[in-house]
C-alpha positions in Angstrom: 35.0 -41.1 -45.7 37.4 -38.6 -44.7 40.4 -40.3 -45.4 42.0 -43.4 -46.7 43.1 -46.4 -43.5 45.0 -49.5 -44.0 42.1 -51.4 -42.5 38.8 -51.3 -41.9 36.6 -52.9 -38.3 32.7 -53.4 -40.2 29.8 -54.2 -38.2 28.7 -57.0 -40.2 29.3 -58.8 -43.6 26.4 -56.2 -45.3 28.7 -53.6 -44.2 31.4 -55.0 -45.5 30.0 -55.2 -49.2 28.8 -51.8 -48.8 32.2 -50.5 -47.7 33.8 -52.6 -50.8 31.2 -51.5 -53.3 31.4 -47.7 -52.3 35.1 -47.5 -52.3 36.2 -49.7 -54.7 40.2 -49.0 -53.8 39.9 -51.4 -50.5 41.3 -54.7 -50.9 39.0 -57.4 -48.9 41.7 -58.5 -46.7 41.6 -55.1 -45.4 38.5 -55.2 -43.9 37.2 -57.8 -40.8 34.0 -57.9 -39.5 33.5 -57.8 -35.8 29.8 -56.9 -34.7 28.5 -53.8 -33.7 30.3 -52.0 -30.0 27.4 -49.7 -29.6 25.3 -52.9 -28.4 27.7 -54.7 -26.1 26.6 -52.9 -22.9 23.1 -55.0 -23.3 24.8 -58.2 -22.6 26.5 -57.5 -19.8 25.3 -58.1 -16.3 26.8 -54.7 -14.9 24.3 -52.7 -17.1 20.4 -52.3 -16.2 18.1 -52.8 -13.4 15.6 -55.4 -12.2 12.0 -54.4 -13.0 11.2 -53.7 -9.6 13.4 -50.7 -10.0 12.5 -49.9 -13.1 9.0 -49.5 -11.7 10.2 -47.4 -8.8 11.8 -45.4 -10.1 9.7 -44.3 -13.1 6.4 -44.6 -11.2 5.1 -47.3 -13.5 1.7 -48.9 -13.0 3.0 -52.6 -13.1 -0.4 -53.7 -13.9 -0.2 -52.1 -17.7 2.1 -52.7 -20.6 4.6 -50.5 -21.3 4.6 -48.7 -24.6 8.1 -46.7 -25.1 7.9 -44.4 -28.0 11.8 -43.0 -28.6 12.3 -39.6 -30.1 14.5 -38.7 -32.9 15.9 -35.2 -33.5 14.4 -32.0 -34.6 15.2 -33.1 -38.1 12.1 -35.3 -37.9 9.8 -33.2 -38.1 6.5 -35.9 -37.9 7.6 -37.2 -34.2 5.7 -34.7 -32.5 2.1 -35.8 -35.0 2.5 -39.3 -33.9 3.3 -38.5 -30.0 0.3 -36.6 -29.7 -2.0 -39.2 -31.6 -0.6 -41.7 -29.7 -1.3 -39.3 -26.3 -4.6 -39.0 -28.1 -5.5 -42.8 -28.5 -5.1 -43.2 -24.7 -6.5 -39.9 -23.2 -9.8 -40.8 -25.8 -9.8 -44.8 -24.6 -9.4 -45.9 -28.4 -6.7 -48.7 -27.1 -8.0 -51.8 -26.3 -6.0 -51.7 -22.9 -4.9 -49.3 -20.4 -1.0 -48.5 -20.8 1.9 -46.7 -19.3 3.2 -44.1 -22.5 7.3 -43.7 -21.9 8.9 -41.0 -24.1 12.4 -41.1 -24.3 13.3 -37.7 -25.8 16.2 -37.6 -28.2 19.8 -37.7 -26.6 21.3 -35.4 -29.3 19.4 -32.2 -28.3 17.7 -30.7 -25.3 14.0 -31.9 -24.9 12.1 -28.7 -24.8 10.4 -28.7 -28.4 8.2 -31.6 -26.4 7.5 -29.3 -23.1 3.9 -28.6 -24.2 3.6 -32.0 -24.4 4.5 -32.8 -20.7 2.0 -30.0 -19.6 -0.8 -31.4 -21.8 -0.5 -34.9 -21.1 0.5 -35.5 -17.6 0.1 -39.4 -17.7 3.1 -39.3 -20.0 6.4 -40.7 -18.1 9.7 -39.0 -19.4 12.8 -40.5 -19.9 15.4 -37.6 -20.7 18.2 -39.3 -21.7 21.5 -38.4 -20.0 24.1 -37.5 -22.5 27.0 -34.8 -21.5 28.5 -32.2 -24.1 32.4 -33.4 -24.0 33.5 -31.0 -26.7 30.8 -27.7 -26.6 32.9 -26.1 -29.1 32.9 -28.5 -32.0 31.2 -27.8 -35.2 29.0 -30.8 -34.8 28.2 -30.6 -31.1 25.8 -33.2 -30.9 28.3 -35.9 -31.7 30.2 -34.9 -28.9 27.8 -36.4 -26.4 28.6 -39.0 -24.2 25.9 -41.6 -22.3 25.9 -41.6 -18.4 26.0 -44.9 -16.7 22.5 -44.4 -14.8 21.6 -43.4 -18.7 22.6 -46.7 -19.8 20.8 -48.3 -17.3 17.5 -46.8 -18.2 17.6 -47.5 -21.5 18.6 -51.1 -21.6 16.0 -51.7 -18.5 13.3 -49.5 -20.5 13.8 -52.1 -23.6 14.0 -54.8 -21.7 10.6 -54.4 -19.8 8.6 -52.3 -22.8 5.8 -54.2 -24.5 6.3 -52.4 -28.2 8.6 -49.8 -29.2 7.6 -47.2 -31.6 10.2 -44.9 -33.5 10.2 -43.0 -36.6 12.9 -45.2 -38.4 15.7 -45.4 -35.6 18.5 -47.3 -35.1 16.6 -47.6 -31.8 14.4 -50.3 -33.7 17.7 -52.4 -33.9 18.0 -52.2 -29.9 14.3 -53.1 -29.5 15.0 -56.5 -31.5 18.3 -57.0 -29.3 15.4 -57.5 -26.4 12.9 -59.0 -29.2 10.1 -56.3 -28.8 7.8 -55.5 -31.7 8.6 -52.4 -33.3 6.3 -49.8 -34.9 7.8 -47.5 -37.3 5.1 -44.5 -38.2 6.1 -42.4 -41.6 2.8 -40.6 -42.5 4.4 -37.8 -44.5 4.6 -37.7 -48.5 4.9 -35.5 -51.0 1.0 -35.4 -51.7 0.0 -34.9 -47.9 2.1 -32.0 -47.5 4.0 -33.5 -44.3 7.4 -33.8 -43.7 8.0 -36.5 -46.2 9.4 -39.4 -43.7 8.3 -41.8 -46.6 10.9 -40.9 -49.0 13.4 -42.7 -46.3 11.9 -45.7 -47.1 13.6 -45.6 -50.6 16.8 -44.6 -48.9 19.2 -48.6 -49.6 19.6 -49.2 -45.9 16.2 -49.0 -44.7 14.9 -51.1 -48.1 16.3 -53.5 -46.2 14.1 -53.1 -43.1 11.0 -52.5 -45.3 11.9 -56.4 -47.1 12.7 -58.3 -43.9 8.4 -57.2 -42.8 10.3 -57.4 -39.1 8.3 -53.9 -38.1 5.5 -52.3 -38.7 5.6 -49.5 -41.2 2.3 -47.7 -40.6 1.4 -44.9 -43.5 -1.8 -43.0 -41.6 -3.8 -43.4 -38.2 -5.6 -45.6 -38.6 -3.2 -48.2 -39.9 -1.0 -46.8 -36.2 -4.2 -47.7 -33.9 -4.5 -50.7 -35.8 -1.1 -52.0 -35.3 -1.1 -51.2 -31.8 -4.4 -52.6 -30.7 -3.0 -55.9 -32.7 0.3 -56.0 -30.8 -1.3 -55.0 -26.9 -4.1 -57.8 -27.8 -2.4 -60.7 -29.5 1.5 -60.0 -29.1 3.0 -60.3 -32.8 4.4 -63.3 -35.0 7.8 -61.5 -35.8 10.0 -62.9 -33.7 12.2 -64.7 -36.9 12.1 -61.7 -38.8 13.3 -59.9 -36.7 16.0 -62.6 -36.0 17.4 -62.3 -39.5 17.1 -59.1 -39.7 19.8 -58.9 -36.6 22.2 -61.2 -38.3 22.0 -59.5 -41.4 22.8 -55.7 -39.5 25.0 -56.7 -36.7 27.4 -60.0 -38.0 29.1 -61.5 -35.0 27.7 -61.9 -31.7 26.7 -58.9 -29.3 28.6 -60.6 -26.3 33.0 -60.1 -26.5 32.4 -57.2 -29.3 35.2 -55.3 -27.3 37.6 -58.3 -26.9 36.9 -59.0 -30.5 37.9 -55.9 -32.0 41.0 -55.9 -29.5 42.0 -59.2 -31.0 41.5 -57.9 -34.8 44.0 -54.9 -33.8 46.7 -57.2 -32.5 46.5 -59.3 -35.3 46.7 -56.2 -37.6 49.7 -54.4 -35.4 
């Protein structure tokens, strides 16, 4: 951290041993757990449309599933492999269904390293997400952008109607289980394959956790991707209580009154 506080706001008791484990100077009683801010829009009635919109206003077929597949950053190097076998599986019929393919492209850059992809692959729907630069001049512009309202909208509606949501290891996974969607999480890449390696992440102590609840599906090559696909548009998928616990474990109070929680902390601290 930056700097030394007199208290700390954690998103969950996990968090709270890994804040007292890594800086051993914090007293407990400095530290209150109060759930996680970033999801509290989901719960409220404000955010979102009805799927009629939805459908409108994305031209989706309403007879097919949805598959959204969520972007990270450049500095994932694999996401554009596993767009374009996933383009691939439905453009050769290797799905077991017909499907409407959302991409939301990653809201901390500008989408163009995926513009070959719109050309190639016209039955792809785009989501670009829309996040204004506050601060252009800061030294880590990307953390200066800040989520339209019609941007929340889209993507609490696009979780909310999606049939499976496939990321490369995203906190987006996280806001998939909010709306109890199977989750695929693709890492091909190792140090023998010569691909970016998106594997060693696995190791990293925050996503062992993912990788022991078995809440997603961490596919290694193509075929295990197809597989796990075809499985979850066929038969649905029996994770609903792992991914259950693995939401208490990550976020530790509940998603609804985060704001009013943390307001209440801050008196109590003043």
């Amino acid at each position: 951290m930056a700097g030394n506080f007199d208290y700390y706001l954690v998103w969950s008791n996990l968090m709270k041993e890994d804040l007292l484990h890594f800086y051993q100077s914090i007293d407990e009683n400095q530290v209150a757990i109060v759930g996680t801010p970033q999801f509290e829009p989901y719960s409220m009635e404000k955010y979102g449309y009805d799927n009629a919109k939805l459908t409108y206003k994305f031209k989706i077929d309403p007879n097919l599933p949805i598959v959204l597949f969520t972007c990270n950053d450049a500095s994932s190097e694999n996401d554009p492999i596993y767009l374009e076998l996933l383009a691939n599986f439905i453009k050769n019929g290797n799905l077991i269904k017909a499907v409407n393919l959302i991409v939301r492209t990653s809201p901390a850059e500008e989408p163009t390293r995926f513009k070959e992809f719109a050309e190639k692959y016209p039955f792809i729907i785009w989501n670009y997400p829309d996040w204004k630069i506050r601060r252009a001049e800061h030294q880590e512009a990307w953390t200066q952008r800040v989520p339209s309202m019609e941007d929340l909208n889209d993507l609490k509606s696009l979780l909310k109607y999606c049939d499976l949501c496939i990321n490369v290891l995203s906190t987006i996974t996280l806001d998939a289980f909010i709306f109890d969607k199977p989750v695929i999480n693709p890492v091909f890449g190792n140090t023998e394959n010569k691909m970016f390696d998106d594997q060693k992440f696995l190791n990293y102590a925050h996503l062992i956790k993912l990788v022991e609840s078995n809440s997603t599906d961490i596919v290694k090559n193509e075929n295990e991707f197809l597989d796990a696909i075809n499985r979850i548009l066929e038969k649905g998928d029996n994770k609903k209580m792992e991914r259950e616990n693995f939401l208490d474990l990550e976020i530790g109070k509940p998603i609804k009154g985060t704001s009013k929680r943390i307001a209440e902390t801050l008196k109590q601290w003043a």
